[in-house]
C-alpha positions in Angstrom: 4.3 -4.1 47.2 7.8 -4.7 47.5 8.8 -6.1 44.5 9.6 -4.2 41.1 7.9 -7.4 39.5 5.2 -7.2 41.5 4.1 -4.3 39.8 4.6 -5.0 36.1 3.3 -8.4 36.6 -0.6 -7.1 37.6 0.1 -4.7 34.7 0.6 -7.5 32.6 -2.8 -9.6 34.3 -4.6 -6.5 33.7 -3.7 -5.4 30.4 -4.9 -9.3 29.0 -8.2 -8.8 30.3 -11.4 -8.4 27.2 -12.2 -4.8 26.9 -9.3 -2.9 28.6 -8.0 -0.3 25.9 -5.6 1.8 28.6 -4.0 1.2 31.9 -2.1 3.4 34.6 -0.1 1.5 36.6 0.1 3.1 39.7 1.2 0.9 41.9 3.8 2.0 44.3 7.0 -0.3 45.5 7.4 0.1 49.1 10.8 1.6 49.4 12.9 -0.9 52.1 16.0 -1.9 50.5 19.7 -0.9 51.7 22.7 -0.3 49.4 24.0 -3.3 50.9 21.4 -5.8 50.1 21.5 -4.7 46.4 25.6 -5.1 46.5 25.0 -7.9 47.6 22.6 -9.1 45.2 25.4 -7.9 42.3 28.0 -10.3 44.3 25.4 -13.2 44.1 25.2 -12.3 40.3 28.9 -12.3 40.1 29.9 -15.4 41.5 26.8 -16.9 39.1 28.1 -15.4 36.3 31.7 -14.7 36.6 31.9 -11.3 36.4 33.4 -8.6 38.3 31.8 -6.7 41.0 33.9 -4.8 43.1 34.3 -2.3 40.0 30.7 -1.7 40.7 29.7 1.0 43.4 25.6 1.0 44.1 24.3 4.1 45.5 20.6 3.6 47.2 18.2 6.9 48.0 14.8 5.7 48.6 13.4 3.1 46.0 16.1 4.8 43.8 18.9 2.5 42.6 22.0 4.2 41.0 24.6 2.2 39.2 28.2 3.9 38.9 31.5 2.0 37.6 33.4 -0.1 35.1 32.1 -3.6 33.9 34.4 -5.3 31.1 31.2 -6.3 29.2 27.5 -5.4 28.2 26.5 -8.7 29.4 27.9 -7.8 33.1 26.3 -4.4 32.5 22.5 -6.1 32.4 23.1 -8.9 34.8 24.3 -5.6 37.7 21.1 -4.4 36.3 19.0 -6.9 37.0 20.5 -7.9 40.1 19.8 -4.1 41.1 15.9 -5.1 40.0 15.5 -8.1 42.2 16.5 -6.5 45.2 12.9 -5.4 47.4 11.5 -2.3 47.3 13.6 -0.8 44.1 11.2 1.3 41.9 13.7 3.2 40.0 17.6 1.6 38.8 19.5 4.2 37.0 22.5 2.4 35.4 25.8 4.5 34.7 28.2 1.7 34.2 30.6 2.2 31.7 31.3 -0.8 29.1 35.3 -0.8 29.1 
């Protein structure tokens, strides 16, 4: 799969069903996504949501999304976040930003 919400949304299917008392979601997101398209995807949220994201530097290994940088607000900080999410193929966002 390569959505993040992919994932958690057969988790969710699964864990309604009568009778299930555990789940192990191991489902694996396809790792395809470039630092760019995530950047990008921060810049879409930014110009959406007037915030500011040049202070914002994304660093991509793998699935793994990392989050470094200065954001003026804790608003900002979950909108990069979820940006980060939406892009394909991230299974992992580690967010670093710094509330200033």
């Amino acid at each position: 799969m390569p959505w993040y919400f992919q994932s958690s949304a057969a988790e969710a299917a699964v864990r309604k069903l009568s009778g299930v008392v555990g789940i192990a979601n191991a489902i694996t997101i396809k790792p395809a996504i470039q630092a760019d398209d995530v950047k990008h995807g921060i810049e879409d949220a930014k110009r959406n949501a007037e915030f500011e994201a040049n202070q914002i530097r994304v660093v991509v290994s793998g699935g793994r999304v990392t989050l470094e940088g200065k954001v003026k607000s804790w608003r900002e900080r979950v909108l990069a976040e979820r940006a980060a999410w939406a892009a394909p193929g991230v299974s992992v966002v580690e967010d670093h930003l710094a509330v200033a």
